[in-house]
C-alpha positions in Angstrom: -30.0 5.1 4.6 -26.9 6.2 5.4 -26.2 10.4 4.4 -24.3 11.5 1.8 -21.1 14.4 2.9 -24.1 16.7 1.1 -26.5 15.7 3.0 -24.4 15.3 6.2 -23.6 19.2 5.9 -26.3 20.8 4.2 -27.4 22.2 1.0 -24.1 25.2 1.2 -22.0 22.2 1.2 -19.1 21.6 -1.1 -18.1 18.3 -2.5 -14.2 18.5 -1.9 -13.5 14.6 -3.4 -15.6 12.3 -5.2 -14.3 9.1 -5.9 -16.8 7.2 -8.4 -16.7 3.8 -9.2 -12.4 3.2 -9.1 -11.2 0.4 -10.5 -7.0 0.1 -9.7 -5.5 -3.7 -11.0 -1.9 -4.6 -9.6 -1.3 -6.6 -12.6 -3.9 -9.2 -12.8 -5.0 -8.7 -8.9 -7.7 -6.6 -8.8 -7.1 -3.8 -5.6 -9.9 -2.0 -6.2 -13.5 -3.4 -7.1 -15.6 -0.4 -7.5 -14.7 2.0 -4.5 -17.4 4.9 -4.5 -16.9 7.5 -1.9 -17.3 11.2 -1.3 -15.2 14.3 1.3 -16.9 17.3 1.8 -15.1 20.5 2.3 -14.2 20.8 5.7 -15.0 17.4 6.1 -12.1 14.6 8.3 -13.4 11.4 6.7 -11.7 7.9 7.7 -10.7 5.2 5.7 -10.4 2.1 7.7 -9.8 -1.3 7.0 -7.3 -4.5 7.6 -4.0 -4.5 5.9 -4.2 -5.0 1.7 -7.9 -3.9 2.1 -6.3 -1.1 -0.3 -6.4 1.8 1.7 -3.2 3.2 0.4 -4.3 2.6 -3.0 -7.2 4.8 -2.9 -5.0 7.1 -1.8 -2.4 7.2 -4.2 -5.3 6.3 -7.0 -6.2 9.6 -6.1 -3.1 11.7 -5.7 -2.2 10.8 -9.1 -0.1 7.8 -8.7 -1.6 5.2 -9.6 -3.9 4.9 -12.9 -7.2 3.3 -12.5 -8.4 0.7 -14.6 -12.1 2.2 -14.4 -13.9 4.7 -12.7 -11.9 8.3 -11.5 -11.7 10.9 -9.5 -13.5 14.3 -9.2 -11.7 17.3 -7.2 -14.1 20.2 -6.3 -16.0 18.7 -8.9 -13.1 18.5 -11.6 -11.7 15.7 -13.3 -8.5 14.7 -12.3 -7.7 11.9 -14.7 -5.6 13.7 -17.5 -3.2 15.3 -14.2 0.1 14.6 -13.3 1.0 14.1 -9.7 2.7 17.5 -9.7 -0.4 18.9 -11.9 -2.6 17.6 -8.7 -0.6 19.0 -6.1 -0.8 22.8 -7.9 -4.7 22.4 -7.8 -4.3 22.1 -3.9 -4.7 18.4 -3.1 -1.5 17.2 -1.1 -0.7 13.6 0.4 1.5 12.3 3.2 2.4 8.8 2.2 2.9 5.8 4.4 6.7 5.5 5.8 7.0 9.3 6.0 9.6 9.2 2.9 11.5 12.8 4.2 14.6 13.7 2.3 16.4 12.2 5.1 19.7 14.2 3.6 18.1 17.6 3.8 17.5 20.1 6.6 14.6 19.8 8.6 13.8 23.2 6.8 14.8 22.3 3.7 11.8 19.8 3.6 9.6 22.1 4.4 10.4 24.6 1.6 10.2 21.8 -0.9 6.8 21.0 0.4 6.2 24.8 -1.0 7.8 24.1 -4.0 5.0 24.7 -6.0 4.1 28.3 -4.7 5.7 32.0 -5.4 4.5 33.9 -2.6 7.7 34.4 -0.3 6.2 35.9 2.6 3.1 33.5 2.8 5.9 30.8 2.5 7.5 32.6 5.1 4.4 32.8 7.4 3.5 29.1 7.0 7.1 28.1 8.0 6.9 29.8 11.0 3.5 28.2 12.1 4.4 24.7 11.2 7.5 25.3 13.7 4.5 26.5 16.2 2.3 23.3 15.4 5.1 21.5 15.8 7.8 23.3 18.2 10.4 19.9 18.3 10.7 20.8 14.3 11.7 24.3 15.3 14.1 22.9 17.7 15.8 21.0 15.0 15.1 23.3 11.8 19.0 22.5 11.3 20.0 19.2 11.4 18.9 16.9 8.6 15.5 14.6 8.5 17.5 11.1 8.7 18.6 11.6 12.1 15.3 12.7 13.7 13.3 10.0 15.4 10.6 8.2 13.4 7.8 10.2 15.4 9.6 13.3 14.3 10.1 12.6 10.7 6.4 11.9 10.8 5.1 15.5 12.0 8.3 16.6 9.2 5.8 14.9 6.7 2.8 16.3 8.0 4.5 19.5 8.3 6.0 19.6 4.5 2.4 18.4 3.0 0.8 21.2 5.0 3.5 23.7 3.4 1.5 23.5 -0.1 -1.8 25.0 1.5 -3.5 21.8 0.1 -7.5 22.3 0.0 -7.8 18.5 0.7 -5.0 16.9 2.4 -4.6 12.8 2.2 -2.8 11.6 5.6 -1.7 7.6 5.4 -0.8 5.4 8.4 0.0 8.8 10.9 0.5 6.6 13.8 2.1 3.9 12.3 5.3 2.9 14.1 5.2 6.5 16.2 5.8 6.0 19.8 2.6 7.1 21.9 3.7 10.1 22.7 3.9 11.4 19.3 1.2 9.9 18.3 -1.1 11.9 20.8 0.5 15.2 19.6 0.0 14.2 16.0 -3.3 14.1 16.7 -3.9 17.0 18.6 -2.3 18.7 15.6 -5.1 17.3 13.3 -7.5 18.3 16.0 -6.5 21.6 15.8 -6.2 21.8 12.3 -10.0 20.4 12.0 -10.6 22.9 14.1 -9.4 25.1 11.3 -11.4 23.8 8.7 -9.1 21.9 6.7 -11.0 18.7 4.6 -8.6 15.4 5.3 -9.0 12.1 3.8 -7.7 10.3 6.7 -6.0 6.4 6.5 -5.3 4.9 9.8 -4.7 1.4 11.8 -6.2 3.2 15.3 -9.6 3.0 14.8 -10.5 4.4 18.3 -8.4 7.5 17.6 -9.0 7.9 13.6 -12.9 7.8 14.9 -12.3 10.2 17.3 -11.2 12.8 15.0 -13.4 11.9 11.8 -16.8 12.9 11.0 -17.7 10.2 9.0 -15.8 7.1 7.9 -16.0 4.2 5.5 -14.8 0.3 6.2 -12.3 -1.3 2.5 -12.7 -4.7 2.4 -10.6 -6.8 0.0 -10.9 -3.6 -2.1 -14.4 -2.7 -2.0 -16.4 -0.7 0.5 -18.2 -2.5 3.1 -19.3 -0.5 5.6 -20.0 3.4 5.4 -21.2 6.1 8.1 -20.8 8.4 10.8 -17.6 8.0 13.1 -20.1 7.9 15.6 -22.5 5.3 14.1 -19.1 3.3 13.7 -18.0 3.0 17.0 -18.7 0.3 18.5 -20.1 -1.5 15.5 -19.2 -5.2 15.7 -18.9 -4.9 11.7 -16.0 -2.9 11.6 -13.8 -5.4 14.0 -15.5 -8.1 11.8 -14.1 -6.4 8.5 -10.6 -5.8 10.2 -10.5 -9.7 11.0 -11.9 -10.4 7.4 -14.9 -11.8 8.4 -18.4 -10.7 6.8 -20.0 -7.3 7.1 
């Protein structure tokens, strides 16, 4: 039987996320069929799957965007079905969407303050811009030109930096790598490396399975909006069930 994230870390450990039983319709087209699934605090947990498996939904199912049909969400064991997006972010759960979505007319720092938007204490605000210029030195080299010229790889680590800026307690990450040059996509994840490292709890979508395995401790397989496979990142590589669910075939 595969451990829970309780189990996994023992009895001191804190149920982050707790998704129970989601049900998310896109009209009539059922996304989500049931999608149980837990994050422990200081837990990286992936979310693998082929395209329209409905990664992204859970995601935004859980940051507030999207309403299920059934089922919800708990957050440090809390309720988060009555919250606004907003409401979600000031509890401390922050989420990096798919296509990075930067104010591309904005400073580079100006993102990064409104990624703070939410918080009052200047000099911590302070603080944190100067280490997300450290995590990422190539934002510190262009803290002054604005977010739609940088490169795609570099409005990437933007987004990362600005959902970082809130302190989030749980942080959802979608598609990092997605169409980052290699490069970048090595220092992106030596970023989250370090930032596991640091104990941060990350709900983690991504098309790389070798490198989303990698960093997670656990991961589960979506297929055609239901889970079909669930366990550790090691247990899962190298299981001919997760290519099998990426090519749509059964688990």
């Amino acid at each position: 039987m595969t451990e829970t994230a309780l189990e996994k870390r023992g009895p001191a450990a804190t149920l982050a996320l707790q998704l129970e039983n989601l049900e998310v319709n896109y009209g009539p087209v059922k996304a989500l069929k049931g999608v149980s699934l837990e994050v422990a605090q200081g837990e990286v947990v992936a979310l693998l799957g082929a395209n329209g498996a409905g990664k992204s939904t859970v995601l935004r199912t859980v940051s507030g965007l999207l309403r299920p049909r059934a089922g919800g969400v708990r957050f440090f064991g809390e309720p988060l079905g009555r919250l606004s997006p907003a409401q979600i972010v000031g509890r401390g759960l922050a989420h990096c969407p798919e296509g990075r979505r930067v104010f591309g007319s904005l400073s580079v720092l100006d993102n990064l303050r409104l990624g703070a938007s939410r918080r009052f204490d200047s000099g911590g605000i302070r603080e944190d811009l100067d280490r997300m210029l450290t995590l990422f030195p190539i934002l510190g080299e262009r803290r002054g030109q604005t977010a739609g010229t940088l490169s795609g790889g570099e409005q990437q680590m933007l987004a990362l930096a600005r959902a970082l800026m809130s302190r989030p307690k749980v942080l959802l990450l979608d598609e990092p790598s997605l169409g980052v040059a290699p490069l970048i996509v090595r220092e992106i994840f030596k970023t989250l490396r370090e930032l596991k490292s640091e104990g941060v709890t990350l709900l983690l979508v991504e098309q790389n399975v070798k490198l989303a395995l990698e960093l997670a401790d656990r991961a589960y397989v979506l297929r055609t909006g239901q889970i079909a496979l669930e366990g550790s990142a090691q247990e899962m590589q190298g299981d001919e069930r997760v290519a099998r669910a990426y090519l749509g075939g059964g688990t």
